[in-house]
DRENTI-606883 format. One record per residue (C-alpha): y, x, z. Coordinates in steps of 0.02 Angstrom, whole numbers, always signed. Layout:
{pt {Y X Z}}
...
This chain:
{pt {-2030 -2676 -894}}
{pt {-2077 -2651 -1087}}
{pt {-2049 -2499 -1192}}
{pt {-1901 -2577 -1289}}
{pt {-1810 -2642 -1123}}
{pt {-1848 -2427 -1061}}
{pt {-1804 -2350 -1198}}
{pt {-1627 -2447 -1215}}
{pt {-1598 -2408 -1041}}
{pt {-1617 -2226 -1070}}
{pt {-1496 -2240 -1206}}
{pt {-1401 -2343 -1123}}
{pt {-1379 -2183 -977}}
{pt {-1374 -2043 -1089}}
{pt {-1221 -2129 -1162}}
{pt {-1131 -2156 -1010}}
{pt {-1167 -1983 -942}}
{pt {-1121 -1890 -1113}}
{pt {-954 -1993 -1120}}
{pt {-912 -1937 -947}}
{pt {-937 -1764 -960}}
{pt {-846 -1782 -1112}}
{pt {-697 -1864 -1019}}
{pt {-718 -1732 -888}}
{pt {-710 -1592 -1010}}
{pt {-539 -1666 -1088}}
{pt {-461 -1697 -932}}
{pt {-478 -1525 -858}}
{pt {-419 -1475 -1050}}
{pt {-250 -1581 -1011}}
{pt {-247 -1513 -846}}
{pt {-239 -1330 -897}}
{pt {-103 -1385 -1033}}
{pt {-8 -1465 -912}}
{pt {-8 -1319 -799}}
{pt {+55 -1207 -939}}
{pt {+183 -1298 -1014}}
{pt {+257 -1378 -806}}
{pt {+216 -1218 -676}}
{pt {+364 -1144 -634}}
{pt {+370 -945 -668}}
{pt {+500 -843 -584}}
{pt {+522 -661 -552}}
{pt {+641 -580 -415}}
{pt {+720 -417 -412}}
{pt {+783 -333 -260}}
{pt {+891 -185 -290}}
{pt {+978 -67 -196}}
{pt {+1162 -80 -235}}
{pt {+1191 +81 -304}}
{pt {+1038 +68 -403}}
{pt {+1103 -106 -493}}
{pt {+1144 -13 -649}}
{pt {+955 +5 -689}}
{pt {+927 -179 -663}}
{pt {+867 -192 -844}}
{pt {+771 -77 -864}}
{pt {+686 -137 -690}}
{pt {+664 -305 -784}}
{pt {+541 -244 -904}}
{pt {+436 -131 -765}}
{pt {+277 -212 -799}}
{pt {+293 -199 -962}}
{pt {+322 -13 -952}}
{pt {+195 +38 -856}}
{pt {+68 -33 -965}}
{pt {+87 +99 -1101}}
{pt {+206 +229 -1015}}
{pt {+185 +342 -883}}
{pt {+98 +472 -771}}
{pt {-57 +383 -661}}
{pt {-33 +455 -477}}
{pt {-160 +339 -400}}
{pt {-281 +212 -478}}
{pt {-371 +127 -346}}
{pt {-353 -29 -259}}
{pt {-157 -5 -301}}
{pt {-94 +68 -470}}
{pt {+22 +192 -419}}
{pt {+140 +262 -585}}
{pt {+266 +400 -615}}
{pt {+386 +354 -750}}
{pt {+586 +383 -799}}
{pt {+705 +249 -821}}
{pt {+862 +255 -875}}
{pt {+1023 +155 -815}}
{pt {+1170 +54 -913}}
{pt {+1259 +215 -962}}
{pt {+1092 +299 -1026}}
{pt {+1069 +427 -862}}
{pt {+880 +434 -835}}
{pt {+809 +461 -666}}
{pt {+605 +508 -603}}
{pt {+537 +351 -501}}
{pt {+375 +294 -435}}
{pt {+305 +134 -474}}
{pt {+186 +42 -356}}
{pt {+89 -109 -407}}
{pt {-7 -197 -293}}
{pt {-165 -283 -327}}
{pt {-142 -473 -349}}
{pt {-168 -569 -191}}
{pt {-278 -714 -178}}
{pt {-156 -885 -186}}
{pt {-180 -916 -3}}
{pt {-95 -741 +17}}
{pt {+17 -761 -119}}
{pt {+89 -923 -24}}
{pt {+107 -857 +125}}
{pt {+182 -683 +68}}
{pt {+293 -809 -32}}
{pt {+350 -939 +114}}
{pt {+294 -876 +268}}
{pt {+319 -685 +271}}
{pt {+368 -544 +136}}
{pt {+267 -476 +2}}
{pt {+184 -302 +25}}
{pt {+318 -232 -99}}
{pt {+458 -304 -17}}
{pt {+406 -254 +156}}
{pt {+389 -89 +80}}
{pt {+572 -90 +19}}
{pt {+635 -154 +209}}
{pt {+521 -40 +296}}
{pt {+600 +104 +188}}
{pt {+765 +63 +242}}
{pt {+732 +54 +415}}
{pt {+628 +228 +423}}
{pt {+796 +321 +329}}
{pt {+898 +234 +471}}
{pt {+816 +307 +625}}
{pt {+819 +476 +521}}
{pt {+633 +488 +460}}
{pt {+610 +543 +270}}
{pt {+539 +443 +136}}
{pt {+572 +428 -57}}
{pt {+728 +346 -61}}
{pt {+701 +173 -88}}
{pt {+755 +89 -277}}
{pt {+710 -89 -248}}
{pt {+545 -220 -285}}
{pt {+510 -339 -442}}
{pt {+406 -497 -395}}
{pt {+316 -604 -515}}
{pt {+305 -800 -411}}
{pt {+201 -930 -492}}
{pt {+106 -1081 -412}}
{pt {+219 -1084 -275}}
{pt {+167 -887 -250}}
{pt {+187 -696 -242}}
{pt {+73 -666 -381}}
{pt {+105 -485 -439}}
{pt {+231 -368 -348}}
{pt {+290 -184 -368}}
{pt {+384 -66 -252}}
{pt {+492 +57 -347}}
{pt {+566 +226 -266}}
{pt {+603 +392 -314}}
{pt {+493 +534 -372}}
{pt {+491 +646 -232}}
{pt {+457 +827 -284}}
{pt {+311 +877 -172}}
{pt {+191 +1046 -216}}
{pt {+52 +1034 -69}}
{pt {-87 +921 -42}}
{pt {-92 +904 +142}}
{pt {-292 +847 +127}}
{pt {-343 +1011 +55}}
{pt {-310 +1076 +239}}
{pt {-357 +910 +370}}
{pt {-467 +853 +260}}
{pt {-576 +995 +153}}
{pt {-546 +1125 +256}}
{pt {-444 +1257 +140}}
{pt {-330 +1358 +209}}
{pt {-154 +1403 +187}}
{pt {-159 +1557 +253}}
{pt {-16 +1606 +383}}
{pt {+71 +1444 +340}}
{pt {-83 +1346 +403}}
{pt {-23 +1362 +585}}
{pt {+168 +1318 +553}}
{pt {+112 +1178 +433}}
{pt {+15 +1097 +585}}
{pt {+162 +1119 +697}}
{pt {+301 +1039 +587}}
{pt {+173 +905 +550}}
{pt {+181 +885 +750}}
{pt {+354 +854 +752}}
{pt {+359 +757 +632}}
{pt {+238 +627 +683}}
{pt {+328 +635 +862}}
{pt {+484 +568 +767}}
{pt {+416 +441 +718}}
{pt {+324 +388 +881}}
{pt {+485 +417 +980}}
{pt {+586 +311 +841}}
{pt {+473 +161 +867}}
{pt {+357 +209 +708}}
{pt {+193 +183 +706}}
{pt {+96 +180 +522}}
{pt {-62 +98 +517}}
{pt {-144 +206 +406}}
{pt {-78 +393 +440}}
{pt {-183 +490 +346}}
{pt {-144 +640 +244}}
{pt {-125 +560 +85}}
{pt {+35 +472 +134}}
{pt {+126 +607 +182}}
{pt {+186 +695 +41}}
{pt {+220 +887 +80}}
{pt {+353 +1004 -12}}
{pt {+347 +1201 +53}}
{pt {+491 +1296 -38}}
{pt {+559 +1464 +37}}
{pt {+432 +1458 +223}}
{pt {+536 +1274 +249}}
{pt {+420 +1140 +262}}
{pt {+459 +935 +244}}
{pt {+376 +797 +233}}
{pt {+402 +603 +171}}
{pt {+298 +440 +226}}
{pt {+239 +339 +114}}
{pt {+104 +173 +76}}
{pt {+254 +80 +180}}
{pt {+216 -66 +161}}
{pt {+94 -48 +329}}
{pt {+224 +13 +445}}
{pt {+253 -77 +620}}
{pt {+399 -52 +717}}
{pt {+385 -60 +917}}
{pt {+386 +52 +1086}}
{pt {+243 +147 +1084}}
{pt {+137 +185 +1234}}
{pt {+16 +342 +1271}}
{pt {-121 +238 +1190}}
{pt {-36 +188 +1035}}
{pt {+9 +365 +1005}}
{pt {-170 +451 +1017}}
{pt {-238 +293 +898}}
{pt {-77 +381 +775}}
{pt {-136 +539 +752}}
{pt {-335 +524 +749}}
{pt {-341 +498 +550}}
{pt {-247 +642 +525}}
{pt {-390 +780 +496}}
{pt {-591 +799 +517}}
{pt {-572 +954 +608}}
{pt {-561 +952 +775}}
{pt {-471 +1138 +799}}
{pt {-338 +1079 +681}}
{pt {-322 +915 +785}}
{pt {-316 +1015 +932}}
{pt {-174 +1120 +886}}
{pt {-81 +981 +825}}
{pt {-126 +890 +985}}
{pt {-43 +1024 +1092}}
{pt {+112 +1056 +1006}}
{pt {+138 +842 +997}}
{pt {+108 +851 +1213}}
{pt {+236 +999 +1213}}
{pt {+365 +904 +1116}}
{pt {+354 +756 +1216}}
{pt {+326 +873 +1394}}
{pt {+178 +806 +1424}}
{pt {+17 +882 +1506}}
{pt {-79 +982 +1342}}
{pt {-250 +983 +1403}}
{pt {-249 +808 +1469}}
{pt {-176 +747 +1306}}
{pt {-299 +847 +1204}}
{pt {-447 +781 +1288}}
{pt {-400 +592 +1274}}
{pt {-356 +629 +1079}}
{pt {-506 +720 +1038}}
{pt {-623 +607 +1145}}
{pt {-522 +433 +1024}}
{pt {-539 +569 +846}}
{pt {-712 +578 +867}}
{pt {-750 +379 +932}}
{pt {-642 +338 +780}}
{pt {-755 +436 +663}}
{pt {-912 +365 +721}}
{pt {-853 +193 +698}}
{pt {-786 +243 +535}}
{pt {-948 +328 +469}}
{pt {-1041 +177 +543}}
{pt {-967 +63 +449}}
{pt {-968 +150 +284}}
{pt {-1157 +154 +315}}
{pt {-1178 -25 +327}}
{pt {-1065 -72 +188}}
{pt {-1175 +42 +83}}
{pt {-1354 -56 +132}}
{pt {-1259 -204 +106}}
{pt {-1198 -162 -71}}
């Protein structure tokens, strides 16, 4: 083949590739245009009915919480404290959790197959004030859907006036002086209520349990609900329950007993199986945080 018949070949391919990525490039271009201008966006607001009266002002949540409020937690989830006000201009205190955006497999299935995190939230919050166990009362969710999915999603309660961080003591350590002892026991109990209502939360740790202490009385609320399963609970089931609660064994331990004496069960046998599951769970736990750091 001569140089003239090679070199109009090349031009020849250059031209045909240029013109398709150029064709590519305008048909992803009409793609995305069509996508904005034909996806259908909707949003979904689940109230509780004596909380309709603040439906507008629910409306324009994420919105709000952009500029306005007090950050609680800023993690994985953006957790807000803000006030609101209903139809007749009476504001109220409430918490707003946003959860991150799922992934649109997630998003479809939340969507079509099961609930959102922020609407299980709102159902599981119902169902814990039923069987009698506290938790901010429950103000509805707001759900962005687009593609066909849950894209974001919020969970809106309450504020719930708390004044103790329950991880200062199971988790660093600091004492509460005499109260430390009682603190453990009504923590007991209340973890026992939930057990013998069915309740078991999948990630009991301190930090979603909020704790008020006002005049030696002691209560606490659940919350992160969204993680809540509802079923009988065997011996098993129960020991897995309590071994996020603290670090410290002693504290465990005294939990431990008083949570065998509720339920009139043998104390040293039930300590020994929870301690031996506390401290398998922490070696896992500590295990794993070690390879996820060599892997990072």
């Amino acid at each position: 083949m001569n140089a003239a018949k090679i070199s109009h070949s090349l031009e020849f391919n250059l031209f045909y590739f240029w013109n398709l990525e150029s064709l590519s490039i305008l048909l992803c271009v009409d793609l995305i245009i069509f996508l904005e201008t034909n996806i259908v966006k909707t949003i979904s607001i689940n109230l509780i009915d004596h909380y309709n009266s603040y439906y507008s002002q629910v409306a324009l949540l994420p919105e709000i919480i952009t500029c306005k409020g007090e950050i609680l937690h800023n993690e994985r989830n953006l957790i807000k404290k803000i006030t609101i006000e209903n139809d007749c201009g009476k504001p109220i205190p409430i918490v707003v959790k946003e959860f991150r955006t799922p992934w649109l497999l997630r998003g479809y299935i939340d969507l079509n197959f099961r609930n959102s995190k922020a609407l299980r939230s709102l159902n599981n919050a119902k169902r814990l004030l039923e069987l009698g166990v506290k938790t901010p009362d429950p103000i509805g969710c707001f759900e962005h859907h687009e593609f066909n999915c849950v894209r974001q999603c919020y969970y809106i309660s309450r504020f719930w006036e708390h004044n103790y961080e329950l991880s200062s003591l199971l988790y660093q350590g600091i004492s509460y002086g005499q109260n430390t002892k009682k603190i453990l026991l009504e923590l007991a109990r209340f973890t026992a209520k939930q057990h013998d209502c069915g309740i078991m939360h999948l990630d009991y740790n301190p930090g979603n349990i909020l704790t008020r202490i006002k005049n030696d009385k002691i209560d606490f609320s659940l919350v992160d609900l969204n993680r809540l399963k509802f079923t009988r609970l065997g011996w098993k089931d129960r020991i897995t329950g309590l071994t996020r609660l603290t670090l410290y064994p002693d504290k465990l331990r005294i939990i431990g007993r008083h949570y065998a004496n509720i339920n009139e069960t043998d104390q040293d046998k039930f300590c020994r199986q929870l301690e031996q599951a506390h401290s398998q769970f922490w070696k896992n736990r500590t295990r794993q945080k070690r390879i996820l750091s060599i892997l990072k």
